[in-house]
C-alpha positions as CSV (number, residue, x, y, z in Angstrom):
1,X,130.1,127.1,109.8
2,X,128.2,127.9,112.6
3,X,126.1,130.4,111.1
4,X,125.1,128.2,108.0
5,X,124.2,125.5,110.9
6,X,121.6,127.7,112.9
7,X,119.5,128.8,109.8
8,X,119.2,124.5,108.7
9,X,117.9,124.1,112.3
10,X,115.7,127.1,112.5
11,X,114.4,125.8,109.1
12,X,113.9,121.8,110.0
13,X,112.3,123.4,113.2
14,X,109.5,125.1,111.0
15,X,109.2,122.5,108.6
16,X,107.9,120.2,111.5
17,X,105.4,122.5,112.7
18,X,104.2,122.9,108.9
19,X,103.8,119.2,108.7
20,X,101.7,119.0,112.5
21,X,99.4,121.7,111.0
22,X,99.4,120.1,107.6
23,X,98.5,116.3,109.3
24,X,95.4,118.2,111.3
25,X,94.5,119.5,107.8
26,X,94.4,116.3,106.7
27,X,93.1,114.7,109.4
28,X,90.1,117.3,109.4
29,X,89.6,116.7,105.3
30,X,89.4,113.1,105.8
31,X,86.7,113.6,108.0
32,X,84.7,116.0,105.9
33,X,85.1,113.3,102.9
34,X,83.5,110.8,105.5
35,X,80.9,112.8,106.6
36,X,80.5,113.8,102.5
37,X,79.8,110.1,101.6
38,X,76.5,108.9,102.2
39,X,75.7,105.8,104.5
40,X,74.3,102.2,103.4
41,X,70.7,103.3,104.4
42,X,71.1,106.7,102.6
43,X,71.9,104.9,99.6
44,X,69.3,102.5,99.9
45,X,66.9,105.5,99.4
46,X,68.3,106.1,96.0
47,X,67.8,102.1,94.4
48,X,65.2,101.1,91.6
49,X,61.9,98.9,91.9
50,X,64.2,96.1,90.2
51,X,66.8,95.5,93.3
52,X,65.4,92.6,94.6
53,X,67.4,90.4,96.4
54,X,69.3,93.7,98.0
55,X,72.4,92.9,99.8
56,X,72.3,93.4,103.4
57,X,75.1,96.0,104.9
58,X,77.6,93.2,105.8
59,X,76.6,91.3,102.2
60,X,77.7,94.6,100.1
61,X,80.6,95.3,102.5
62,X,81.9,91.3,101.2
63,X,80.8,91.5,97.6
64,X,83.0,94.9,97.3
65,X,85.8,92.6,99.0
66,X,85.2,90.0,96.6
67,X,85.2,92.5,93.6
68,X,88.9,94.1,94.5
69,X,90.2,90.5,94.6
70,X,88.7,89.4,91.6
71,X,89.7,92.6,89.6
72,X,93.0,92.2,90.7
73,X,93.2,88.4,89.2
74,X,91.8,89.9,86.5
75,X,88.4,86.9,86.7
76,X,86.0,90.2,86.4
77,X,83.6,91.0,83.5
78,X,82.8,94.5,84.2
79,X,79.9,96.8,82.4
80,X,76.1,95.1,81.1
81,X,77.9,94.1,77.5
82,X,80.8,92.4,79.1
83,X,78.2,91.2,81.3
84,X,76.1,89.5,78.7
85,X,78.8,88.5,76.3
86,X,80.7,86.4,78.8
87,X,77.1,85.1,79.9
88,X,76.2,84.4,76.2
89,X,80.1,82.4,76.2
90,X,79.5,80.2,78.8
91,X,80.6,81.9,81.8
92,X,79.9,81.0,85.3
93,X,80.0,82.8,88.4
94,X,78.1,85.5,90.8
95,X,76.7,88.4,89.2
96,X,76.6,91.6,91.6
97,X,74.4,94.4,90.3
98,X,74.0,97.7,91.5
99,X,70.9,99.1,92.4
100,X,70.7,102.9,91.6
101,X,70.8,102.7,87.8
102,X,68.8,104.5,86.0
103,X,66.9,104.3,83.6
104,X,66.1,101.0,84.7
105,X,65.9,99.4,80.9
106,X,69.7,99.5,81.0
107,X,69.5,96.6,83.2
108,X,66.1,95.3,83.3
109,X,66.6,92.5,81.1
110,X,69.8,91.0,83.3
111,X,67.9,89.4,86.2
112,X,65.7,87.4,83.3
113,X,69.4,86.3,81.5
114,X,71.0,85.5,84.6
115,X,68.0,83.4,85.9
116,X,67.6,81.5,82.5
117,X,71.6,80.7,82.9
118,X,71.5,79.6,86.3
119,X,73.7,82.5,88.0
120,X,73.1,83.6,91.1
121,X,72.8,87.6,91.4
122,X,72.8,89.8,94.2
123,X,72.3,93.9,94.3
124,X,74.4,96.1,95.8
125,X,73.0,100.2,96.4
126,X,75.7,102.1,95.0
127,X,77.2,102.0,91.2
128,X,79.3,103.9,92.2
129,X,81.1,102.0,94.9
130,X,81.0,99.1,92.9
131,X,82.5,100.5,90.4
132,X,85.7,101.6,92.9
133,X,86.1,98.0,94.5
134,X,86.9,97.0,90.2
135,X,89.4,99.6,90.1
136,X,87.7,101.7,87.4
137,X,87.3,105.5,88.0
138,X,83.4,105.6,86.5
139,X,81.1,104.0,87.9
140,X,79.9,100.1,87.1
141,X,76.5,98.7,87.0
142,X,77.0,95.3,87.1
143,X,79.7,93.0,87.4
144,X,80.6,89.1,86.8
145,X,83.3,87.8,89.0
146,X,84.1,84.4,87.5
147,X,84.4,81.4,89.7
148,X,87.8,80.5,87.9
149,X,90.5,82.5,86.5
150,X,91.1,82.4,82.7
151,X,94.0,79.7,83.7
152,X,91.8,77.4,85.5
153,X,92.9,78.2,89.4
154,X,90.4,78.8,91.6
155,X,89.8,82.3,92.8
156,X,91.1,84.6,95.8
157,X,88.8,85.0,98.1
158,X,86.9,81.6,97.4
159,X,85.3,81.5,100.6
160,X,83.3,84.7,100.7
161,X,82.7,84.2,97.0
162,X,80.9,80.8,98.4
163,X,78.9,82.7,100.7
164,X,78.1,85.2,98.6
165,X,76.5,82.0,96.2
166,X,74.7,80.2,99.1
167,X,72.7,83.7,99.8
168,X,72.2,84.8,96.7
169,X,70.5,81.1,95.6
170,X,68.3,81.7,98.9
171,X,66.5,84.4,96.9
172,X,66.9,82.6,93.3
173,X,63.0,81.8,91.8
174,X,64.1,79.1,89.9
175,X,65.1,76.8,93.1
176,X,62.1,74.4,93.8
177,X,62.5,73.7,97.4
């Protein structure tokens, strides 16, 4: 018994050294994926003549907060055609757009909608963040979250949805101060 004892030790004493050189693997491959994704101004580079009003870094950091929440209570029209059918229906909310799509004709009639429907709008630089904070794999031009669920309860994350409203209406053309 002894003998079938020593080689389980010798073998659990490896396997913990595998799994220190395996976490500073890790550890050095999550920093090479940090380092691999661009920052907020580097993005900002890469965004269309159309993104106007452009969320600032703390605005896009909220509005992908409030996009998880609202994907996950399923109050989330996702894509330009869910976009402007839901629009076209009646629904309300804040519509977050991103700002690197091109070519821009995808897109460049949404601002005009949204205006003539009174919903706010704000851009955020990536599509392709935006399109991981709604819990899709491709990326997502634009997004509606709805103020209300399809039940009629209020949203999660009402508060930052509210704040996300009050800035985007500071841009909106339509308000007559």
């Amino acid at each position: 018994m002894s003998d079938s004892d020593q080689p389980k030790a010798k073998k659990q004493k490896s396997s913990k050294k595998d799994r220190k050189s395996l976490d500073k693997k890790e550890k050095k491959a999550t920093e090479s994926a940090a380092a691999d994704t661009p920052t907020y101004e580097e993005r900002i580079l890469a965004i269309n003549i159309l993104a106007s009003p452009l969320a600032s870094k703390k605005s896009t950091k909220r509005a992908h907060k409030l996009v998880r929440k609202a994907s996950q209570s399923k109050s989330l029209r996702r894509g330009v055609k869910e976009l402007v059918k839901g629009v076209r229906k009646g629904d309300k909310g804040l519509a977050i757009l991103a700002g690197d799509v091109f070519p821009i004709d995808v897109m460049s009639h949404l601002p005009v909608l949204l205006e003539e429907h009174n919903i706010p709008y704000l851009f955020v630089p990536s599509k392709r963040d935006l399109g991981a904070a709604a819990c899709t794999k491709r990326p997502t031009s634009c997004v509606l979250v709805k103020d209300k669920t399809n039940d009629g309860k209020e949203i999660e994350g009402k508060e930052i949805y509210d704040e996300l409203v009050e800035e985007a209406k500071e841009y909106d053309p339509n308000d007559k101060k």
